[in-house]
Legacy VTK file of the C-alpha trace (Angstrom):
# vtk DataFile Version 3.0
C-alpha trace
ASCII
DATASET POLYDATA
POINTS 160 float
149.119 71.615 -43.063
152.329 72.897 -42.646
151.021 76.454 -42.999
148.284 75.913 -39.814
150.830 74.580 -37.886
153.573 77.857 -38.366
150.435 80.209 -38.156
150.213 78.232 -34.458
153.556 78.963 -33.304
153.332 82.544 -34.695
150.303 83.070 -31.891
152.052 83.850 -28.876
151.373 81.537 -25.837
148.237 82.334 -23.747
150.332 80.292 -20.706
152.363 82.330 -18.442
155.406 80.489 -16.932
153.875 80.314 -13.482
150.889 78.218 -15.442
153.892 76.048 -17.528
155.713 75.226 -13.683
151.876 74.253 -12.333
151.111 71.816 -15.673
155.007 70.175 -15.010
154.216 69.632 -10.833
150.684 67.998 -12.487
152.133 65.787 -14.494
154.978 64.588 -12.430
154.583 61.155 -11.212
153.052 61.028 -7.556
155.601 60.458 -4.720
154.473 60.518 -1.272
153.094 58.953 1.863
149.669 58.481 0.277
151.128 56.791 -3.062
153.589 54.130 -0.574
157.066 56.088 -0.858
158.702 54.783 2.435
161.166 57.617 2.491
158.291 60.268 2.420
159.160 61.201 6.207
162.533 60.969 6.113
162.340 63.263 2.963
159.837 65.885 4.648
162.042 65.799 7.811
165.064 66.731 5.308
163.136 69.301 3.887
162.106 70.840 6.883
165.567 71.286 8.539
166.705 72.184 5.187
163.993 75.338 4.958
165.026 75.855 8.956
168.733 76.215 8.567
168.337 78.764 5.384
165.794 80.623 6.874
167.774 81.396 10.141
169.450 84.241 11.165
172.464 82.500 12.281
172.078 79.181 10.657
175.907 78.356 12.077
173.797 78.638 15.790
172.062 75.679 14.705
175.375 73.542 14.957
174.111 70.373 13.149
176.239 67.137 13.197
175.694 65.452 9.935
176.511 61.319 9.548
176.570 60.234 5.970
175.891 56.613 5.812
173.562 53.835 4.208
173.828 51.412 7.074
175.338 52.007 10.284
172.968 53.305 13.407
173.054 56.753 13.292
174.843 58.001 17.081
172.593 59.707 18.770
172.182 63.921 18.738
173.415 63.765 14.714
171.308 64.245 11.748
171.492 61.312 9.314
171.455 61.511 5.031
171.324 59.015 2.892
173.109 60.511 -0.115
175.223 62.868 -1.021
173.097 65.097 -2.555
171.396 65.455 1.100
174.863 66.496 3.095
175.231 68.982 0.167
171.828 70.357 0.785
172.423 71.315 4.348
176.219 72.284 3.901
174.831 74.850 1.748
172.837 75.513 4.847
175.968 76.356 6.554
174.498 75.155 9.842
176.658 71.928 9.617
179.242 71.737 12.488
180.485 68.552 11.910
180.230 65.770 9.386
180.918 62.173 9.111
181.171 60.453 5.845
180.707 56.791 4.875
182.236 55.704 1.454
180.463 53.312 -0.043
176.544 54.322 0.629
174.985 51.513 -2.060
174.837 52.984 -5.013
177.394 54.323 -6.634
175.945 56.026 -9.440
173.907 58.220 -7.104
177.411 59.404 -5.354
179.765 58.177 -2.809
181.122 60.021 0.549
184.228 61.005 -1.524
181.644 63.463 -3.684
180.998 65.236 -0.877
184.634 65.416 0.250
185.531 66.923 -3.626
182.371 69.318 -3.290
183.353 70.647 -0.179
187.296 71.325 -1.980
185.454 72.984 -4.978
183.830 75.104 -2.124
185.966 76.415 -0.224
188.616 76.955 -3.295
186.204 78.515 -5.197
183.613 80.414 -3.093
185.736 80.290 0.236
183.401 78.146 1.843
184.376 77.427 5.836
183.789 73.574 6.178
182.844 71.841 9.041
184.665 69.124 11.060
185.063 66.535 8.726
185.446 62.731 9.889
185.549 59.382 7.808
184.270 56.434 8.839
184.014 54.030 5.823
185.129 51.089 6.639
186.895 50.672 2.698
190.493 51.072 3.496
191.220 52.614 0.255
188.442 54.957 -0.163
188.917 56.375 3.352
192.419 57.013 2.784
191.515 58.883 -0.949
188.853 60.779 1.486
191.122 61.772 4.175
193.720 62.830 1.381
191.085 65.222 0.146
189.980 66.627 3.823
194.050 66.969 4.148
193.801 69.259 0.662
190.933 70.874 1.987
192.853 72.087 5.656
195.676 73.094 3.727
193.476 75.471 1.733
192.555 76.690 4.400
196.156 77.722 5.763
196.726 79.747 2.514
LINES 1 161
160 0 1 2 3 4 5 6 7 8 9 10 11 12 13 14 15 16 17 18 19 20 21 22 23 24 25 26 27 28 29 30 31 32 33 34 35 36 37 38 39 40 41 42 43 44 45 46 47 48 49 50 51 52 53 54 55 56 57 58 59 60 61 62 63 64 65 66 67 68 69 70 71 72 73 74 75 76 77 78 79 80 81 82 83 84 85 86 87 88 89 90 91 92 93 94 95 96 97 98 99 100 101 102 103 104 105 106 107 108 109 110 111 112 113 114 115 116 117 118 119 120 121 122 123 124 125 126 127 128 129 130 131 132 133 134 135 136 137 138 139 140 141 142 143 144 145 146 147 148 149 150 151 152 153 154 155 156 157 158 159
């Protein structure tokens, strides 16, 4: 038994990796519209400006405003996330203007506002990343002040 099964992995594999990534989207559990995810369109909409701003040719043109927050009504001409996660995705972009960033956004284990605060210092020490205008407006007194510590690191940085 033990002989069949090295004489198996001796055989080299008659899947290329392009076939591997096609059997992992398969198997993946459904998520969308059709199977009841009610952030499908919010997703897709994220997706699209994401594709939008990192397919431009000046992606800073684009000038997004982006408002971090789980609850609040989002004011209106700004883009809103959810996560932090999202605001990282279009940073990265660099078609982000301005951004506003809630603390506390419900789940803690999926990230807070300050996350995005300490990736944006990693950025701009490390890969000299220009950051947008950065705002907080969490309404936890001592998580805004930790945040607006960090966007004070993050301007004097930017003075070196």
């Amino acid at each position: 038994m033990k002989k069949a099964a090295k004489d198996q992995s001796d055989q080299p594999s008659s899947r290329s990796a392009l076939e591997e990534e096609d059997l992992d989207w398969l198997n993946m559990a459904p998520v969308g519209r059709e199977f009841g995810s009610k952030d499908y369109d919010r997703l897709m909409a994220h997706d699209n400006l994401v594709y939008a701003a990192s397919t431009s040719a000046d992606p800073a043109s684009l000038a997004l405003r982006v408002f971090l927050d789980d609850e609040r009504t989002t004011p209106e001409g700004w883009v809103r996330v959810y996560w932090p996660d999202e605001a990282i995705d279009l940073l990265e972009t660099k078609a982000v203007s301005e951004i506003s960033l809630d603390h506390d956004l419900g789940n803690d284990e999926r990230g807070t506002g300050y996350d995005v605060v300490l990736w944006i210092e990693e950025a701009v020490a490390l890969r000299g990343f220009i950051p947008p205008k950065m705002t907080v407006h969490s309404a936890n007194s001592s998580a805004r002040k930790k945040m607006e510590a960090g966007i004070q690191a993050i301007n004097r940085l930017l003075k070196k």
